[in-house]
N, C-alpha and C positions, 0 to 999 in steps of 0.2 A: 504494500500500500504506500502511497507517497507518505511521508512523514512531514509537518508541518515546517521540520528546518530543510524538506527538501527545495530548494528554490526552482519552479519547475522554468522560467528562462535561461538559466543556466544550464539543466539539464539536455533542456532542448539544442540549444547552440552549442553544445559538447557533443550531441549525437549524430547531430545535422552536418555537423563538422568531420567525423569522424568517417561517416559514411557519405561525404561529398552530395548532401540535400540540404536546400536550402528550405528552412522553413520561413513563410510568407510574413503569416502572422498566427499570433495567438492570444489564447486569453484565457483568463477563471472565471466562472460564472454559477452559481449557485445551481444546483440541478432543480429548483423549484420552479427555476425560469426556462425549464425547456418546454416547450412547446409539442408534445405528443397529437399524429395524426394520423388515426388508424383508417384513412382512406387513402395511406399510402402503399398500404398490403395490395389494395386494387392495381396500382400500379407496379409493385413485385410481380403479380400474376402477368403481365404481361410479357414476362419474361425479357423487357429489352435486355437486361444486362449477361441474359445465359445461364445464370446462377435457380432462376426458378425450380424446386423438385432435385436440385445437383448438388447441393451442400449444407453441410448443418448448421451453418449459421445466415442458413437462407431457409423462405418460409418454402413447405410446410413442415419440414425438418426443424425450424427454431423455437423457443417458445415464444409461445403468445406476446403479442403486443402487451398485455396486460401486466403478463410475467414481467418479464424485461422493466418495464416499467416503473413495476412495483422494486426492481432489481436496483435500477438507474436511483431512482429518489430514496434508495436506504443511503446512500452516499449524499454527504450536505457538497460538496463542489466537483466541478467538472473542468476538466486543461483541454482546451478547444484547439488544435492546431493543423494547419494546411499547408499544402504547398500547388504551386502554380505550376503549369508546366504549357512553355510559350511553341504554338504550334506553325507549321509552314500554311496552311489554310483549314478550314471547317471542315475539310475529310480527310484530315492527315491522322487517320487511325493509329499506323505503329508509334506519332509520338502522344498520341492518348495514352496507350498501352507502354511508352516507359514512361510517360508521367504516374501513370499506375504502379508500375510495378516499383519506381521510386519510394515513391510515398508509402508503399506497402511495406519496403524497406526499414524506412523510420519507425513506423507503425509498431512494426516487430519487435525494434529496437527497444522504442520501449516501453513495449508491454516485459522486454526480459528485463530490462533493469528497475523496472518496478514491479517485480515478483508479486505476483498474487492480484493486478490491480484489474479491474476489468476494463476494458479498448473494443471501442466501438470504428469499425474503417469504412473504408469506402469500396460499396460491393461485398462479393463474398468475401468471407475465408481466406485470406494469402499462404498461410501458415505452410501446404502443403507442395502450394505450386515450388519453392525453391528461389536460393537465392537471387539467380536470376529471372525467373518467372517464369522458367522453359516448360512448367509441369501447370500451364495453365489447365484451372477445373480440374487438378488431382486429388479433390478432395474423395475420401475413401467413401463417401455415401452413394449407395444407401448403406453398407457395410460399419461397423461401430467407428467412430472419429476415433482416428490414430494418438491426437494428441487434444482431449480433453480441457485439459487444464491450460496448455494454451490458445484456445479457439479463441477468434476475433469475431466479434458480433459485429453485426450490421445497420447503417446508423439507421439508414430505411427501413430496416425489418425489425428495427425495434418501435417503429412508428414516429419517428424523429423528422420532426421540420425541416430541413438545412435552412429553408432560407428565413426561417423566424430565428432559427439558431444563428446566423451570421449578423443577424440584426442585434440579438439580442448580447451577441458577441462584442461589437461593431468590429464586426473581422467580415470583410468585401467578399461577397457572393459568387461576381462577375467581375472577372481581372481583364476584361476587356475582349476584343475580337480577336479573334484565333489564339485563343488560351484556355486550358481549363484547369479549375481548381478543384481538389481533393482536401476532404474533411474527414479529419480524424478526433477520437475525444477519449480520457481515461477518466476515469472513475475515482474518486478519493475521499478523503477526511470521513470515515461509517462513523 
């Protein structure tokens, strides 16, 4: 769990540093001020992102919006943090996909160095795909999740706003034309 002496900007600019990601920006924010919207599951079933029915930390494998929920608000703050990733135009997929797997990167990082804390990312599950992200959608489901205790949950499958969350952040939603931003968030102070 983060500890109160852990300073979570420093932490981040030590890991962003470390693994060559620059994080955009970030912030602390009470979990009482997120904004849960369970007519986001409608939009999971749509499957844009591939994850739908393919990973456990995608519905209908995840728990309930309600679960999670109830999961998110037992922690009184939340470390809100993104990173940008600036693209050659609005179809330039593979640098969506290392702006993802970047970010997922960080993600990882640290959820390990904050042992125990729960990390909500962007999309599914990274945990399995690999450092590079060659093992995209390797998540072992429907088969039991290989690693448990580090699964990364999902900001949308937990019913999570982003864009009330970047408001309520004031961390920038849209970093502009042919760019896209990735939100990630950990869990802390139970």
């Amino acid at each position: 769990m983060i500890e109160s002496t852990v300073d979570p900007q420093k932490l981040l600019v030590e890991i962003s540093a470390a693994l060559g990601v620059s994080v955009r920006e970030w912030a602390v924010i009470q979990s009482d001020k997120i904004v849960f919207s369970p007519e986001l599951l409608d939009y999971c079933k749509t499957n844009v992102c591939g994850n739908y029915n393919k990973s456990w930390s995608c519905p209908p494998a995840c728990e309930s919006i309600n679960k999670q929920k109830e999961k998110i608000l037992s922690f009184k703050n939340v470390l809100i943090f993104t990173t940008v990733r600036e693209l050659e135009d609005t179809f330039d997929y593979e640098g969506m996909e290392e702006g993802r797997r970047l970010h997922n990167l960080l993600t990882i990082e640290i959820q390990n160095r904050l042992d125990g804390v729960p990390v909500y990312g962007a999309g599914g599950c990274p945990v399995c795909e690999g450092k590079n992200g060659e093992n995209k959608n390797a998540c072992a489901y429907p088969n039991p999740c290989l690693f448990p205790e580090k699964r990364i949950g999902t900001i949308e499958a937990a019913g999570i706003d982003v864009t009330a969350l970047s408001k309520t952040a004031k961390i920038t939603y849209n970093n502009g034309q042919n760019s896209v931003t990735f939100f990630s968030l950990a869990l802390f102070d139970k």
